[in-house]
C-alpha positions as CSV (number, residue, x, y, z in Angstrom):
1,X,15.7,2.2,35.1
2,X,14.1,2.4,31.7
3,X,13.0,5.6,29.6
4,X,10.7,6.0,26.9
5,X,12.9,6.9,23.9
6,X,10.4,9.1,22.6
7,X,9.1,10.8,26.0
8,X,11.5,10.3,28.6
9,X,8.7,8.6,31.1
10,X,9.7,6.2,33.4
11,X,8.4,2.3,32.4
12,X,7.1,0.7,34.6
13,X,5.5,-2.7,34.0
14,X,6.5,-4.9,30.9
15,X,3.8,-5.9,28.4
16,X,6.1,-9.2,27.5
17,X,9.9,-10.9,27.2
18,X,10.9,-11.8,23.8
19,X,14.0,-13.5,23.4
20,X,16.9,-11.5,24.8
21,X,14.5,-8.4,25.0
22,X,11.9,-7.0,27.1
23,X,8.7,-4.9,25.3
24,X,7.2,-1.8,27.3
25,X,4.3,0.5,26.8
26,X,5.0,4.2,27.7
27,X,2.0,5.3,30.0
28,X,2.3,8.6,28.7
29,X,2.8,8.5,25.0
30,X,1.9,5.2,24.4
31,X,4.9,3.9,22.6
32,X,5.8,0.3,23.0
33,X,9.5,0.0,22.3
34,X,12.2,-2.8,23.8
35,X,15.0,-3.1,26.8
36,X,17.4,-3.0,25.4
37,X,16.5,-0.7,22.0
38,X,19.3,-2.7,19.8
39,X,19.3,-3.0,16.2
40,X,20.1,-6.5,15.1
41,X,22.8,-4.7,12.0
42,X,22.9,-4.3,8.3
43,X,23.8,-8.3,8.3
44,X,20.2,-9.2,10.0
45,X,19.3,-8.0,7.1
46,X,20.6,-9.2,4.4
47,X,19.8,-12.3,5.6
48,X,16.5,-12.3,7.1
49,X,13.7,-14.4,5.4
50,X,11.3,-11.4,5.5
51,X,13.7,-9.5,3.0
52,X,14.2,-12.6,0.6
53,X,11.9,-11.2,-2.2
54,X,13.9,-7.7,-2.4
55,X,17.4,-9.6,-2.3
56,X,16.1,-12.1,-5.0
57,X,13.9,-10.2,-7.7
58,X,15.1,-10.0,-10.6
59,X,12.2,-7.9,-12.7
60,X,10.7,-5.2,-11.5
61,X,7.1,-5.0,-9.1
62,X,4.6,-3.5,-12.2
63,X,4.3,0.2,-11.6
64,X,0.2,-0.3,-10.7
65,X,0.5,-2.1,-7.9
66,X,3.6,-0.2,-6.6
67,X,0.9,2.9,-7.1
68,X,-1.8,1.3,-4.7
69,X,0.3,0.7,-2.1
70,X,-1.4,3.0,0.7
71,X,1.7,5.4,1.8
72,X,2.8,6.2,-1.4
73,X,-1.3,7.3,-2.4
74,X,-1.1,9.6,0.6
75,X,2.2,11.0,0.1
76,X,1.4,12.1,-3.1
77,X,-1.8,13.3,-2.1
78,X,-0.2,15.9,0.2
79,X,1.6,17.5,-3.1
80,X,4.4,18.7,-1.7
81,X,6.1,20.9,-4.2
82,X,7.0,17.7,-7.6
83,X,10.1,19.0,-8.6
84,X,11.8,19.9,-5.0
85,X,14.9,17.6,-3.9
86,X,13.3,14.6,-2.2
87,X,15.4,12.2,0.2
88,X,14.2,9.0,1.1
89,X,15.5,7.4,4.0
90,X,15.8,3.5,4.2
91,X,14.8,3.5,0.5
92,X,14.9,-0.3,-0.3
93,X,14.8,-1.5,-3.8
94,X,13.7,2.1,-4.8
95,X,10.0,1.3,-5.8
96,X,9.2,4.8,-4.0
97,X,11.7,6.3,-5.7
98,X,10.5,5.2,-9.1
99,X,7.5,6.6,-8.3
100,X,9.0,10.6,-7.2
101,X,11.6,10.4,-9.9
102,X,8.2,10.2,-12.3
103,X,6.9,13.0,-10.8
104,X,9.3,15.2,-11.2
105,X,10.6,15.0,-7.6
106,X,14.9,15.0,-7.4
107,X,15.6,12.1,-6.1
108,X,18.4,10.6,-3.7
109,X,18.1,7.5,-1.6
110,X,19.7,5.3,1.1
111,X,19.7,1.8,2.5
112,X,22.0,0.1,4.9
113,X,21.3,-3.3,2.9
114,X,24.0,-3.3,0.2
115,X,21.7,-5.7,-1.4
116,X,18.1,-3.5,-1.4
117,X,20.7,-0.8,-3.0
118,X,22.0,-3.3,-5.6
119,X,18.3,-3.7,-6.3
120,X,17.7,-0.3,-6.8
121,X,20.0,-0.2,-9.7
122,X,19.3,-3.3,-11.4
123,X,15.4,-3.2,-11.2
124,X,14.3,-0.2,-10.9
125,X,17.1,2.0,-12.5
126,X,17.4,4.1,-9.4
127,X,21.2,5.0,-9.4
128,X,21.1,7.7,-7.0
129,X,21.3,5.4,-3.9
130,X,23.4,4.6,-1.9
131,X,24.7,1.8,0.7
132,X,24.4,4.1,3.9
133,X,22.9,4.0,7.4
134,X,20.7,7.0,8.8
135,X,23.2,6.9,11.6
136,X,26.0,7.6,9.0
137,X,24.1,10.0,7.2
138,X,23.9,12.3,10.1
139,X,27.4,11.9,11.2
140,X,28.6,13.1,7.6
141,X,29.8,17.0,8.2
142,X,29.0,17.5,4.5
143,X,25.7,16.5,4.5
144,X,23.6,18.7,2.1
145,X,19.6,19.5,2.7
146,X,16.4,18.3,1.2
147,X,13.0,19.8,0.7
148,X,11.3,16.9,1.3
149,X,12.8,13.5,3.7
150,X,10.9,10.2,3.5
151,X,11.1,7.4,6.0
152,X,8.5,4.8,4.8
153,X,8.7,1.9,7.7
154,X,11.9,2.8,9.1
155,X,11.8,5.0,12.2
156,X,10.4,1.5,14.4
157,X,14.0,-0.3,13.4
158,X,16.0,2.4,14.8
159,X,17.7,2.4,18.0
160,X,17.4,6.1,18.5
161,X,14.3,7.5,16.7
162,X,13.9,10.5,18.4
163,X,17.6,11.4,18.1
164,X,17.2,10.7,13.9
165,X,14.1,12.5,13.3
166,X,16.0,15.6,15.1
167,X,19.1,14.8,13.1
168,X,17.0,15.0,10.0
169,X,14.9,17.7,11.1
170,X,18.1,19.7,11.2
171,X,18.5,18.5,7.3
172,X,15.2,20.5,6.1
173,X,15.3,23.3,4.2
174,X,13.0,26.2,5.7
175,X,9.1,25.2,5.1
176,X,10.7,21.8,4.0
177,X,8.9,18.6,5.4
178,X,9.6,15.1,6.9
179,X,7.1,12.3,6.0
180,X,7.4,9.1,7.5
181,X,5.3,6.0,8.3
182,X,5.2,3.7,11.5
183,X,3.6,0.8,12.1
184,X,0.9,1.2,14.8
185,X,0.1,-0.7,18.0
186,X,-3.6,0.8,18.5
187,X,-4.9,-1.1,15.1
188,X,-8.1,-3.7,14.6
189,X,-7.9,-6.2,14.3
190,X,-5.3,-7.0,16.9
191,X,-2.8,-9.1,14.7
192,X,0.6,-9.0,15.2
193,X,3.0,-10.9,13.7
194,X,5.5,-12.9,16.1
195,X,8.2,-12.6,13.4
196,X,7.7,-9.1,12.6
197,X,6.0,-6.5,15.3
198,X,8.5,-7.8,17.6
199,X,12.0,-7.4,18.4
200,X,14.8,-7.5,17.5
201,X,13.0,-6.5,13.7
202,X,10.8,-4.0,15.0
203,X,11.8,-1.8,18.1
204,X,9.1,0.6,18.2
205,X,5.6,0.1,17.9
206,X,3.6,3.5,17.5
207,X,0.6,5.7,18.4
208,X,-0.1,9.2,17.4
209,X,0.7,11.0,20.6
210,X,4.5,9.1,20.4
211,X,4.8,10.3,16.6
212,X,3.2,13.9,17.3
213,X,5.7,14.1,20.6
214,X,8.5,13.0,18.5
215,X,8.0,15.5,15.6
216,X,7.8,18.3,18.7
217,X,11.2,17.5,20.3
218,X,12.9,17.6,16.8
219,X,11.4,21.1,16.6
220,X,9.0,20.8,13.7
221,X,6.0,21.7,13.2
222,X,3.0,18.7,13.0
223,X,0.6,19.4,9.6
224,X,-0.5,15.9,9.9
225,X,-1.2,12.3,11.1
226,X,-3.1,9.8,8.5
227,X,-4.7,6.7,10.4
228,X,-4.7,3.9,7.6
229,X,-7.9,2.2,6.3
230,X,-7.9,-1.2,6.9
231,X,-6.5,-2.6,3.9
232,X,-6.5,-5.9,2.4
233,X,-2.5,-5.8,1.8
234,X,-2.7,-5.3,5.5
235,X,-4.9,-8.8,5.4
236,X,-2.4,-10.5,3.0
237,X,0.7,-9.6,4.8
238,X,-0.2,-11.0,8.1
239,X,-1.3,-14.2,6.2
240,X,2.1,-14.2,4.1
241,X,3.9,-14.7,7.0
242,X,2.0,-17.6,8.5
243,X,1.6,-19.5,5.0
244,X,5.0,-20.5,3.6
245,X,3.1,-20.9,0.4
246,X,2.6,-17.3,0.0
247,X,6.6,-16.9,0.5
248,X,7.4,-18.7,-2.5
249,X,9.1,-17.2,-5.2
250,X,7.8,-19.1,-7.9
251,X,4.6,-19.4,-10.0
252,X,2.5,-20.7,-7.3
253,X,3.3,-18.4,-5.0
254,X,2.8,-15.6,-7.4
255,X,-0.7,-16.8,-8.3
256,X,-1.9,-17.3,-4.6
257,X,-0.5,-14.0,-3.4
258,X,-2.4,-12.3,-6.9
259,X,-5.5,-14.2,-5.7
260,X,-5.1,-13.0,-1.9
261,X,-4.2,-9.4,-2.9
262,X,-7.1,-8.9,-5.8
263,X,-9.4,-11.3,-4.7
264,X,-9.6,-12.7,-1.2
265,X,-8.3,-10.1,0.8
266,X,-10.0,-7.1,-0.3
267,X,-13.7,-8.2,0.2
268,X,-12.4,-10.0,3.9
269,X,-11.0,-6.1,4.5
270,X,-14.6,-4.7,3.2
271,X,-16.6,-6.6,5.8
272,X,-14.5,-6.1,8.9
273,X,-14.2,-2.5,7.7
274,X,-17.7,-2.0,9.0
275,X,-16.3,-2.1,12.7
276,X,-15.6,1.4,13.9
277,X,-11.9,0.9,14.9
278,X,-11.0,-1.4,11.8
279,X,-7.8,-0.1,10.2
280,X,-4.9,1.8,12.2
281,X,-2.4,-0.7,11.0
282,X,0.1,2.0,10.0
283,X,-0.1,5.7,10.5
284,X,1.4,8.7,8.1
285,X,3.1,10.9,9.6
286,X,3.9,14.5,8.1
287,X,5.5,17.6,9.9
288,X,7.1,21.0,8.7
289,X,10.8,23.1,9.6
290,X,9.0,26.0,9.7
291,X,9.9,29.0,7.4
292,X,9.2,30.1,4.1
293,X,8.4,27.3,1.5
294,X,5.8,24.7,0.2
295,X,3.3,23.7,2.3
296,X,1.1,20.7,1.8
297,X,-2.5,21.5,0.1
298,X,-5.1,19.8,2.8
């Protein structure tokens, strides 16, 4: 028999077979997550095609595009207390990071890519990172806490999500808060990518009764789910992984993606925007330990 990670229920039917896996949708919470929930390893990773341009950069993503990227625009809308000791989880190449360190947040990341932590350092000057799995994180005794966790696009690679957010739950500070991002199933338009939304890279697919549900069982308290806009980055992503030119690392693949990213995309995102249900492509997440401390200004 197969649970729902996040809910327990029972599945039943499967939405589809991929490879070696087999994708269900909860009929309670609405999670779609895989049989069996197995991460592929750090080594995927580090040698996956969709995590080329993070291994290979060399000079640094400029800071104003970095600052338009949707989830870090709503994180720091919430203003959660700049100054208070901010983990990020799954941290990458540190652009986030760049970004809290400059507003005054403390900052300490991890990554299980050794080469995303590399990265970090090199590009970005992000030294306080370091080469270490959630899993591992929890299982160290002398783990400290944090005022503020971060999992930006993480939580859907992980075999146990419910079982880290408790973990980390368990790592807030009283009134401290958890913020994280999922990519969401319940999105318009209905593009998924085969490489991407799909196991063995993604896991978990999300709606915001799973991620409410999941914030509940690690015992915090939910402030907040964000439903994004659709966005033409959401546009130029799904094309960048259909169009190998887009991939490229070189001049003409910078120009195109520019083109898509200022150009193209965002007046293709303004017209379907005028559907009702357009957007939904990723949802924010934020929850509280409750206690005294910051709370988010609405």
């Amino acid at each position: 028999m197969v649970h729902c990670p996040v809910c327990s229920t029972l599945a039943r039917k499967p939405l589809a077979h991929v490879g070696d896996y087999t994708v269900y949708q909860c009929s309670s919470c609405q999670l779609r997550f895989s049989d069996p929930m197995q991460h592929p390893g750090a080594q995927w990773y580090e040698q996956s095609q969709l995590y080329l341009e993070r291994r290979e950069r060399t000079t640094a993503v400029p800071m104003f595009i970095i600052r338009r990227d949707w989830r870090y625009r709503s994180f720091f809308s919430l203003k959660l207390n700049p100054g208070a000791e901010l983990l990020e989880v799954g941290c990458g190449s540190g652009m986030f990071l760049r970004l809290a360190a400059e507003q005054g947040y403390k900052i300490t990341g991890i990554d299980n890519d050794p080469s995303a932590v590399h990265a970090a350092g090199k590009v970005y000057g992000m030294n306080e990172v370091q080469a270490l799995s959630a899993e591992e994180l929890l299982s160290d005794p002398w783990r400290r806490s944090f005022d503020v966790i971060c999992l930006f696009d993480v939580l859907e690679h992980l075999e146990e999500p419910a079982e880290v957010v408790r973990g980390l739950g368990e790592m807030l500070a009283a009134g401290g808060h958890l913020v994280c991002t999922v990519p969401s199933h319940q999105r318009w338009p209905q593009w998924f990518a085969e490489d991407v939304d799909v196991p063995p890279h993604h896991l978990t697919l999300w709606s915001q009764t799973a991620l409410k549900i999941c914030f509940e069982g690690a015992g915090l308290k939910l402030a907040t789910i964000l439903r994004s806009p659709l966005l033409g980055d959401n546009l130029l992503h799904q094309a960048s992984l259909r169009w190998k030119a887009l991939q490229r690392l070189d001049i003409v693949g910078m120009a195109l993606r520019a083109a898509g990213q200022f150009v193209v995309m965002p007046v293709i995102a303004r017209v379907l925007s005028l559907m009702p249900n357009a957007g939904g492509f990723t949802l924010l997440g934020v929850a509280y330990k409750a206690g005294d401390g910051p709370r988010h200004e609405q």
